[in-house]
VOBA-1610 file (N, C-alpha, C; in pm, whole numbers, padded with zeros to 5 digits, always signed):
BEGIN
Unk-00418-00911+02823Unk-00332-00950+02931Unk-00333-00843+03039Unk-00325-00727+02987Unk-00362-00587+03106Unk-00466-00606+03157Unk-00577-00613+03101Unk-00679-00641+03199Unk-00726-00767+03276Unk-00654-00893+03224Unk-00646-00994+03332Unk-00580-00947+03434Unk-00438-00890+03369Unk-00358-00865+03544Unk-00463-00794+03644Unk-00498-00666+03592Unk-00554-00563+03698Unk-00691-00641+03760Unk-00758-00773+03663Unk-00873-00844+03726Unk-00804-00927+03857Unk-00651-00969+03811Unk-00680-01049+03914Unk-00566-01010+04029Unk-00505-00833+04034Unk-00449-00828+04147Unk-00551-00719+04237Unk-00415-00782+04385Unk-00531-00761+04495Unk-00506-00666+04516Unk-00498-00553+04474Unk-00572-00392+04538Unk-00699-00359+04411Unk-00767-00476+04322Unk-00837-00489+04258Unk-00941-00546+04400Unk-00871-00694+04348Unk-01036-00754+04470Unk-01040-00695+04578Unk-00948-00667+04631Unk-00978-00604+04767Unk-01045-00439+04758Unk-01028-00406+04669Unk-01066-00222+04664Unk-01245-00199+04730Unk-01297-00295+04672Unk-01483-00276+04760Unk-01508-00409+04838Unk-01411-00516+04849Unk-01434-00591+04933Unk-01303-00653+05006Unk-01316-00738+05091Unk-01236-00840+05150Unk-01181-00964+05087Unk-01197-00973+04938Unk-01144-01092+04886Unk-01047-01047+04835Unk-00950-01204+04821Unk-00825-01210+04817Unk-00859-01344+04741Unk-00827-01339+04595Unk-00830-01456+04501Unk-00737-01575+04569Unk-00776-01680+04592Unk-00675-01784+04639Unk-00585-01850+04487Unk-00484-01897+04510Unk-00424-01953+04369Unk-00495-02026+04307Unk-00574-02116+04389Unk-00701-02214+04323Unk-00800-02164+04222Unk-00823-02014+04298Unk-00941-01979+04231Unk-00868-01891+04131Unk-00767-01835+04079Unk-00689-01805+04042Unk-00637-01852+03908Unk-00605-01995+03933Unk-00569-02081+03813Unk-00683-02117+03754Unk-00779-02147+03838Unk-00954-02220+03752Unk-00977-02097+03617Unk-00992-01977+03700Unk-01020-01863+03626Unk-00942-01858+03482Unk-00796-01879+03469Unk-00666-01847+03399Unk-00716-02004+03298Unk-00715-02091+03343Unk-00717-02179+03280Unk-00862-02227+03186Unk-01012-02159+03229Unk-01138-02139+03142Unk-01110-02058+03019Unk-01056-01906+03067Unk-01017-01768+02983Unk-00914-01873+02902Unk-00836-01922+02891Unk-00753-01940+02807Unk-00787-02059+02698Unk-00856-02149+02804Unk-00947-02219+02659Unk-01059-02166+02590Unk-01159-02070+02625Unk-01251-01997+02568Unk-01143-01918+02473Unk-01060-01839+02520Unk-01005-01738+02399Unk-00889-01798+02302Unk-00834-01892+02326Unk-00784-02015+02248Unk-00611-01939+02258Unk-00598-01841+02348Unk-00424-01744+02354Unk-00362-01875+02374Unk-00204-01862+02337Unk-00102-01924+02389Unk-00112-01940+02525Unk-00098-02012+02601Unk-00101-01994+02763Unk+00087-02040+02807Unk+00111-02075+02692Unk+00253-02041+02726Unk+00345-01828+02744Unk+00295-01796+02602Unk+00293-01667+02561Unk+00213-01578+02674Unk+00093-01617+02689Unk+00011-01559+02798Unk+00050-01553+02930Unk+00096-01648+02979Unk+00107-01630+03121Unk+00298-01627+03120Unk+00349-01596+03010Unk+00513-01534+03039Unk+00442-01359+03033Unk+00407-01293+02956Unk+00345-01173+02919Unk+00302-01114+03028Unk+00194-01215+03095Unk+00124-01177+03263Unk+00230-01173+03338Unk+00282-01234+03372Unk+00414-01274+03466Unk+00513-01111+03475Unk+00543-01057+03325Unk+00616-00961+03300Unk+00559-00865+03308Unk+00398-00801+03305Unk+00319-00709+03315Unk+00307-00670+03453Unk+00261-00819+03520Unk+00191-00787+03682Unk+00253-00699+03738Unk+00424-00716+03749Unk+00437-00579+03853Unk+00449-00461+03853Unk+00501-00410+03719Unk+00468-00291+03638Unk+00290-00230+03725Unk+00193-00329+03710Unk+00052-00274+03765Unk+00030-00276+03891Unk+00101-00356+03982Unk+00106-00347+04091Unk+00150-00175+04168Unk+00276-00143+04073Unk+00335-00012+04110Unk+00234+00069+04057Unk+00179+00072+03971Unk+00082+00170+03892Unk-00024+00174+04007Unk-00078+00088+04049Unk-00213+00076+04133Unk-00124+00160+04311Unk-00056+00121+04336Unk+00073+00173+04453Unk+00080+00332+04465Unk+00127+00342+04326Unk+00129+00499+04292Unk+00047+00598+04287Unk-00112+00530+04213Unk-00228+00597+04210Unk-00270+00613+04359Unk-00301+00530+04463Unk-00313+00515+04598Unk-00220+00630+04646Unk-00095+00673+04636Unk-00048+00736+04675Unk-00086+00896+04625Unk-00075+00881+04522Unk-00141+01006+04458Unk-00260+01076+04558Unk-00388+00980+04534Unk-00480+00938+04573Unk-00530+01014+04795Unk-00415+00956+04817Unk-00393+00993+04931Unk-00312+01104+04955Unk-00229+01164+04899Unk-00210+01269+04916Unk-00280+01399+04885Unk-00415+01365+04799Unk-00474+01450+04762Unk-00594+01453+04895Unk-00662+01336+04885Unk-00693+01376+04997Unk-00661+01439+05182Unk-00519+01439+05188Unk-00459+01533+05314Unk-00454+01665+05274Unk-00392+01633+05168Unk-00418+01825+05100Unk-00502+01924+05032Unk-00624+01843+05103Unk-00753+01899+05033Unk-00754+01981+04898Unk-00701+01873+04796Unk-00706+01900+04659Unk-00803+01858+04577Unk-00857+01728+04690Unk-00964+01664+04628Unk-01133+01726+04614Unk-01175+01740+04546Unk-01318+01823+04581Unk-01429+01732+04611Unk-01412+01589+04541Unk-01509+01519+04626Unk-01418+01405+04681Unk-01500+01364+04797Unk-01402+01273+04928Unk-01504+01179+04953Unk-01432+01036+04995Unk-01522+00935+05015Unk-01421+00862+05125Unk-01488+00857+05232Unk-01395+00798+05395Unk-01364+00653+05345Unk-01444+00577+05272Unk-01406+00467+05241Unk-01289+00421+05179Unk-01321+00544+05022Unk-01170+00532+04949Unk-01055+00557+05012Unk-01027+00627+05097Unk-00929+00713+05150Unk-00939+00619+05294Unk-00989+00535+05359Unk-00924+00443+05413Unk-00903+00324+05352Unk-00939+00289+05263Unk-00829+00168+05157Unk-00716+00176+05109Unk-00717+00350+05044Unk-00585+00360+04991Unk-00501+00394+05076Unk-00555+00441+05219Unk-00431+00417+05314Unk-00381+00297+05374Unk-00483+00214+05324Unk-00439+00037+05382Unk-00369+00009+05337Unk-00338+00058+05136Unk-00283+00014+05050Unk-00129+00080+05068Unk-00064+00160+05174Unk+00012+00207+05205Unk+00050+00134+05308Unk+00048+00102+05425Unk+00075+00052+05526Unk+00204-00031+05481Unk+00308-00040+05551Unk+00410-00090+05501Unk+00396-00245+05480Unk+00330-00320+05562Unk+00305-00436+05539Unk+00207-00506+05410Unk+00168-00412+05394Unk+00103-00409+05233Unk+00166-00417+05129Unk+00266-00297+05146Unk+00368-00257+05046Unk+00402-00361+05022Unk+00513-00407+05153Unk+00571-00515+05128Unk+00538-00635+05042Unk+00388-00722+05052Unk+00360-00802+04978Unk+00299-00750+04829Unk+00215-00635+04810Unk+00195-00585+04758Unk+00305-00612+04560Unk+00428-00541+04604Unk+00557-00499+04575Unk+00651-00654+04511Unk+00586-00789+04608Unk+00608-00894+04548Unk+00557-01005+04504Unk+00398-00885+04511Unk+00308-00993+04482Unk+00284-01056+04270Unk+00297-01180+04247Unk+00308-01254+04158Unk+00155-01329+04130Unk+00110-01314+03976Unk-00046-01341+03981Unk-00051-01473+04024Unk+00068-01577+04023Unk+00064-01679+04035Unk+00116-01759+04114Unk+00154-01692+04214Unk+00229-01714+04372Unk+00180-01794+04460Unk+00192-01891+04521Unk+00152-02013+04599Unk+00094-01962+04722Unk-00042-01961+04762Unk-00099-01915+04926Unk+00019-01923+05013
//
Protein backbone atom coordinates (compact mmCIF):
# COMPACT_ATOMS: atom_id res chain seq x y z
CA UNK A 1 0.00 0.00 0.00
CA UNK A 2 3.16 2.42 0.65
CA UNK A 3 4.35 1.97 -2.44
CA UNK A 4 1.12 2.34 -4.40
CA UNK A 5 0.61 5.62 -2.53
CA UNK A 6 4.15 7.09 -3.34
CA UNK A 7 3.43 5.45 -7.21
CA UNK A 8 0.60 7.29 -7.50
CA UNK A 9 1.17 10.79 -5.74
CA UNK A 10 2.03 13.78 -7.61
CA UNK A 11 5.36 14.99 -6.43
CA UNK A 12 6.05 11.28 -7.67
CA UNK A 13 4.76 11.77 -11.36
CA UNK A 14 5.61 15.03 -11.54
CA UNK A 15 9.36 14.80 -10.01
CA UNK A 16 11.06 14.02 -13.90
CA UNK A 17 8.06 14.91 -15.74
CA UNK A 18 4.82 16.90 -16.32
CA UNK A 19 2.30 14.21 -15.59
CA UNK A 20 -0.36 14.42 -13.36
CA UNK A 21 -2.29 10.92 -13.13
CA UNK A 22 -5.95 11.84 -14.04
CA UNK A 23 -8.60 9.88 -11.68
CA UNK A 24 -9.34 7.78 -14.81
CA UNK A 25 -6.04 6.72 -15.17
CA UNK A 26 -5.82 6.39 -11.59
CA UNK A 27 -8.70 4.04 -10.92
CA UNK A 28 -7.83 1.74 -14.25
CA UNK A 29 -4.40 1.33 -12.56
CA UNK A 30 -6.04 0.60 -8.76
CA UNK A 31 -8.54 -1.52 -10.15
CA UNK A 32 -5.92 -4.16 -12.59
CA UNK A 33 -3.34 -4.16 -9.25
CA UNK A 34 -6.13 -5.25 -7.23
CA UNK A 35 -7.41 -8.01 -9.34
CA UNK A 36 -3.90 -9.33 -10.25
CA UNK A 37 -2.92 -9.27 -6.42
CA UNK A 38 -6.38 -10.57 -5.32
CA UNK A 39 -6.02 -7.60 -1.78
CA UNK A 40 -9.26 -6.61 -0.27
CA UNK A 41 -10.01 -3.44 -2.25
CA UNK A 42 -12.26 -2.64 0.42
CA UNK A 43 -9.23 -2.97 3.18
CA UNK A 44 -6.93 -1.58 0.45
CA UNK A 45 -8.16 1.46 -0.57
CA UNK A 46 -9.45 2.44 3.36
CA UNK A 47 -5.47 1.73 4.25
CA UNK A 48 -4.47 4.00 0.99
CA UNK A 49 -6.89 6.60 1.89
CA UNK A 50 -5.24 6.67 5.61
CA UNK A 51 -1.54 6.40 4.41
CA UNK A 52 -1.67 9.03 1.44
CA UNK A 53 -1.28 12.00 3.53
CA UNK A 54 1.09 10.94 6.04
CA UNK A 55 3.38 10.63 2.35
CA UNK A 56 2.34 13.55 0.98
CA UNK A 57 3.97 15.42 4.19
CA UNK A 58 6.94 13.05 4.05
CA UNK A 59 7.60 13.91 0.28
CA UNK A 60 6.78 18.05 1.50
CA UNK A 61 9.32 17.67 4.14
CA UNK A 62 12.06 15.92 2.20
CA UNK A 63 11.67 18.87 -0.55
CA UNK A 64 12.11 21.09 2.16
CA UNK A 65 14.98 19.53 3.64
CA UNK A 66 16.14 19.17 0.21
CA UNK A 67 16.01 22.83 -0.46
CA UNK A 68 17.39 24.08 2.28
CA UNK A 69 20.38 22.24 1.76
CA UNK A 70 20.81 23.36 -1.31
CA UNK A 71 20.79 27.45 -0.20
CA UNK A 72 23.14 26.45 2.41
CA UNK A 73 25.56 24.85 0.46
CA UNK A 74 25.47 21.67 2.49
CA UNK A 75 24.84 19.85 -0.43
CA UNK A 76 28.07 18.58 -2.23
CA UNK A 77 26.49 17.49 -5.29
CA UNK A 78 23.71 19.93 -6.93
CA UNK A 79 21.44 19.38 -9.79
CA UNK A 80 19.45 22.87 -11.13
CA UNK A 81 16.76 20.58 -12.04
CA UNK A 82 16.19 18.99 -8.63
CA UNK A 83 16.37 22.13 -6.84
CA UNK A 84 13.95 23.78 -9.21
CA UNK A 85 11.22 21.10 -8.60
CA UNK A 86 11.62 21.00 -5.10
CA UNK A 87 11.16 24.60 -5.09
CA UNK A 88 7.96 24.16 -7.19
CA UNK A 89 7.08 21.69 -4.62
CA UNK A 90 7.10 24.65 -2.16
CA UNK A 91 5.32 27.34 -3.80
CA UNK A 92 2.36 27.94 -1.77
CA UNK A 93 -0.04 26.99 -4.33
CA UNK A 94 1.37 23.59 -4.40
CA UNK A 95 1.34 23.27 -0.83
CA UNK A 96 -1.95 24.05 -0.81
CA UNK A 97 -3.21 21.19 -3.09
CA UNK A 98 -0.41 19.21 -2.39
CA UNK A 99 -1.52 19.10 1.61
CA UNK A 100 -5.13 17.99 0.31
CA UNK A 101 -4.37 16.06 -2.16
CA UNK A 102 -6.45 12.47 -1.91
CA UNK A 103 -5.25 9.38 -4.25
CA UNK A 104 -8.72 9.36 -5.19
CA UNK A 105 -10.02 12.88 -5.58
CA UNK A 106 -12.24 13.84 -8.55
CA UNK A 107 -10.22 16.13 -11.48
Amino acid sequence: MQDISQFLASTTTLWRSDVRLTFAQKQGFMDQYLAVTGFDPTDFLTALAIYHPYLMLRALSWSTMAYDSYLSDTKALKNEVIFQKVKSYLDPAFLAQALQEQVFAHD
